[in-house]
C-alpha positions in Angstrom: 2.5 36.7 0.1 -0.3 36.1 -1.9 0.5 33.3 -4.5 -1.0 35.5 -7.2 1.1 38.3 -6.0 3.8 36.0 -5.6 4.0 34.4 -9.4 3.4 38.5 -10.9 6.5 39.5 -9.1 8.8 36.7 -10.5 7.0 37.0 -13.8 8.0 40.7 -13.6 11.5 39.5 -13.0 11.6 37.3 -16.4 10.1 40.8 -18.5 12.7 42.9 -16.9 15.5 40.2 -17.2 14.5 41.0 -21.6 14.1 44.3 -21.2 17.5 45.3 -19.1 19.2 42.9 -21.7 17.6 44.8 -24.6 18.5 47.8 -23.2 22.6 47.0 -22.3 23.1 45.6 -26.0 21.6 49.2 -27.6 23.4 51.2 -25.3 27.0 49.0 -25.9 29.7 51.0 -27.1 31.7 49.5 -30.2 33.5 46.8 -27.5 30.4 45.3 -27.9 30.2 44.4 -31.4 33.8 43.4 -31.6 34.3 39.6 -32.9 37.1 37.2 -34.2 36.1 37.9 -37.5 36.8 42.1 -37.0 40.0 43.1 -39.4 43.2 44.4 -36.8 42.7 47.6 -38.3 39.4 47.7 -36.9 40.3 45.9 -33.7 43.2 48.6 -33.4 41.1 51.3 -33.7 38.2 51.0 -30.9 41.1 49.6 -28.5 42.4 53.5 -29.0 39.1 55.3 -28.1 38.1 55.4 -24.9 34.7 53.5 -24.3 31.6 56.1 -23.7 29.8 56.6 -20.2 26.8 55.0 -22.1 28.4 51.8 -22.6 29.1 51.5 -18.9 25.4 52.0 -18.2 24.8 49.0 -20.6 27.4 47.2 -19.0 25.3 47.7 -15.7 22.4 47.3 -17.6 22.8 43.9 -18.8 24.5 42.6 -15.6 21.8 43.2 -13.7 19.3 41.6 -16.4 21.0 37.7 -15.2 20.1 38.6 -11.6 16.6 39.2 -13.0 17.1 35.9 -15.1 18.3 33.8 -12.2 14.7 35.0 -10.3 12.3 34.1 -13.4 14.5 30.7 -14.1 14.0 29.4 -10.5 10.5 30.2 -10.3 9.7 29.2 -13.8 11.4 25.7 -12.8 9.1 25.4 -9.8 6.3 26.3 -11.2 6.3 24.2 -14.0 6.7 21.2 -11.5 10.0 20.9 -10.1 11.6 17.2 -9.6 14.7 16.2 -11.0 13.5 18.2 -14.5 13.1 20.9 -12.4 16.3 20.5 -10.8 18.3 20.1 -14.2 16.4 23.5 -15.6 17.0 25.1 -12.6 21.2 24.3 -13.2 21.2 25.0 -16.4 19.8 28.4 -16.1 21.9 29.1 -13.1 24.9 28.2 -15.5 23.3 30.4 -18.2 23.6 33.5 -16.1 27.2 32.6 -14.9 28.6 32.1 -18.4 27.0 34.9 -19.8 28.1 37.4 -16.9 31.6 35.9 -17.2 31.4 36.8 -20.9 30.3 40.7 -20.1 33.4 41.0 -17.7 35.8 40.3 -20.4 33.8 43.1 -22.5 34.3 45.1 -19.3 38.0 44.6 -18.9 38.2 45.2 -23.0 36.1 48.6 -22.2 38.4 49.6 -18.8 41.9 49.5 -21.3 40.0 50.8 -24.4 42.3 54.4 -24.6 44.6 53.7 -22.1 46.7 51.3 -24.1 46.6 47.3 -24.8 48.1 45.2 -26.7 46.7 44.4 -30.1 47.5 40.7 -29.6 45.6 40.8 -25.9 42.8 42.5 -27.5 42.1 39.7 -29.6 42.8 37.0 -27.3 40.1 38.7 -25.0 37.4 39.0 -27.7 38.0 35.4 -28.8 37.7 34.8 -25.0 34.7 36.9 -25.1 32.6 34.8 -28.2 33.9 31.6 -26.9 31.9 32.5 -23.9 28.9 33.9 -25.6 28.5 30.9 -27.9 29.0 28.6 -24.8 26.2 30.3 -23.1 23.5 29.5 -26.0 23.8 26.0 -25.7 23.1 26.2 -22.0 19.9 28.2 -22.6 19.2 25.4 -25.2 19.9 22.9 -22.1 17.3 25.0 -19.9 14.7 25.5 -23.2 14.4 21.2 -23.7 13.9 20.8 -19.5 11.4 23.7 -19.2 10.1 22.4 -22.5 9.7 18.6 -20.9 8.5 20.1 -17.5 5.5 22.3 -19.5 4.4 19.3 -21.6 4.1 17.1 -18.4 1.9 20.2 -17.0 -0.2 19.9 -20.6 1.1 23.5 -21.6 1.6 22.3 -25.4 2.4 25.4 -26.4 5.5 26.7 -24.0 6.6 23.4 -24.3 7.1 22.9 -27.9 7.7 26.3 -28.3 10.7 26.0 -25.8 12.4 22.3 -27.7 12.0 24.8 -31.1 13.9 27.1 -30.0 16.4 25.1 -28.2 16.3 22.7 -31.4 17.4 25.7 -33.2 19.9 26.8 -31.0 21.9 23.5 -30.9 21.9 23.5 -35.0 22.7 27.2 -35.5 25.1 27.3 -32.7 28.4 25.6 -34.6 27.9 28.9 -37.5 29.2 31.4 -35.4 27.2 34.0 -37.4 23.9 35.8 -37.1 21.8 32.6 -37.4 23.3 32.0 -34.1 22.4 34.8 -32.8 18.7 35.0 -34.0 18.5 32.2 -31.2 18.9 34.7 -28.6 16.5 36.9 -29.8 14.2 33.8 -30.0 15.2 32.7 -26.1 14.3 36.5 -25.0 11.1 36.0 -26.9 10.1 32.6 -24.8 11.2 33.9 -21.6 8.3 36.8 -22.3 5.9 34.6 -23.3 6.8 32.4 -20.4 6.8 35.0 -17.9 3.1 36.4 -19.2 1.4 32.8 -19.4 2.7 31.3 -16.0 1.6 34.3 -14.2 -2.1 34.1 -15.8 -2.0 30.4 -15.3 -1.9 31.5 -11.4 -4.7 34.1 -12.3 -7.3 31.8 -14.3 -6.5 28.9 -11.6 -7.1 31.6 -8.7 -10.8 32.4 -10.7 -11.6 29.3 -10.9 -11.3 28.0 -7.1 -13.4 31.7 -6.6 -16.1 30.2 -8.8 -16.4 26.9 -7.8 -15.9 27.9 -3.9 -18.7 30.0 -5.0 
């Protein structure tokens, strides 16, 4: 394949990987919002109503957003140089994906027995389950942020690689609040991996030019 073809295709995977996610998390039924802090009346009450069809396209949605993930973070590792940085980057976004799809199956069981009768005291052990998982998975996306971010500032890309230890910075200081600052980082992680995606894929495109002109 040709490489230009080659880095659009795996770019395309880190744009979908944002937009799938995107997608799942408006289409979520009320499962989805459910945390430790949610009263037991509240808790009570969406275990009793069965969860929509539209929440089980979401669910699909966003599972099939990490396999796009899994794509861009493997080629985003190489491409950025590789070695043992490359290697580490490559781990941590491979344990990204796992946590976070591990944390969507607990939403799923939670979703499956929504109407059909659960314990109260179950529920909330799964949705504590369920946010020890999703916190868990920022600090790995902080882990894959500071080795893409080292791999980019060896390459001279200043920009994605500061941008990347900000975020990841961020992550690992607003991770212990458990609240919407926390959260923010994952909106701030969905906002790299675009930029990411966009400016290695025209890296491949100016660098293809180039050789063209100077060839010429």
């Amino acid at each position: 394949m040709n490489p230009h073809r080659y880095d659009r295709l795996f770019a395309a995977f880190g744009v979908a990987f944002v937009v799938l996610e995107l997608a799942g998390l408006g289409l979520g039924g009320s499962i989805h919002q459910l945390t430790i802090s949610s009263s037991n009346g509240h808790l009570a009450q969406v275990l009793a109503t069965p969860a929509p069809t539209r929440s089980w396209i979401g669910a699909y949605l966003e599972l099939s957003s990490f396999g796009c993930f899994l794509a861009f973070a493997v080629w985003a590792s190489a491409k950025l140089g590789g070695g043992a940085l490359g290697q580490f980057a490559r781990a941590a976004g491979t344990s990204y994906a796992t946590v976070s799809i591990a944390s969507l199956a607990v939403v799923d069981a939670l979703s499956y027995r929504a109407g059909k009768g659960i314990d109260l005291q179950l529920g909330r052990t799964l949705v504590t389950v369920n946010e020890a998982l999703y916190v868990s998975s920022w600090f790995l996306a902080a882990f894959f942020l500071l080795a893409a971010g080292a791999l980019a500032l060896s390459r001279s890309r200043r920009l994605l690689g500061w941008s990347a230890i900000g975020v990841a910075l961020y992550t690992l200081a607003a991770a212990p609040s458990f609240s919407n600052l926390g959260q923010f980082s994952t909106l701030l992680f969905f906002v790299w991996t675009l930029c990411a995606s966009i400016t290695l894929a025209r890296g491949t495109r100016a660098a293809s030019s180039a050789a063209v002109v100077q060839h010429a």
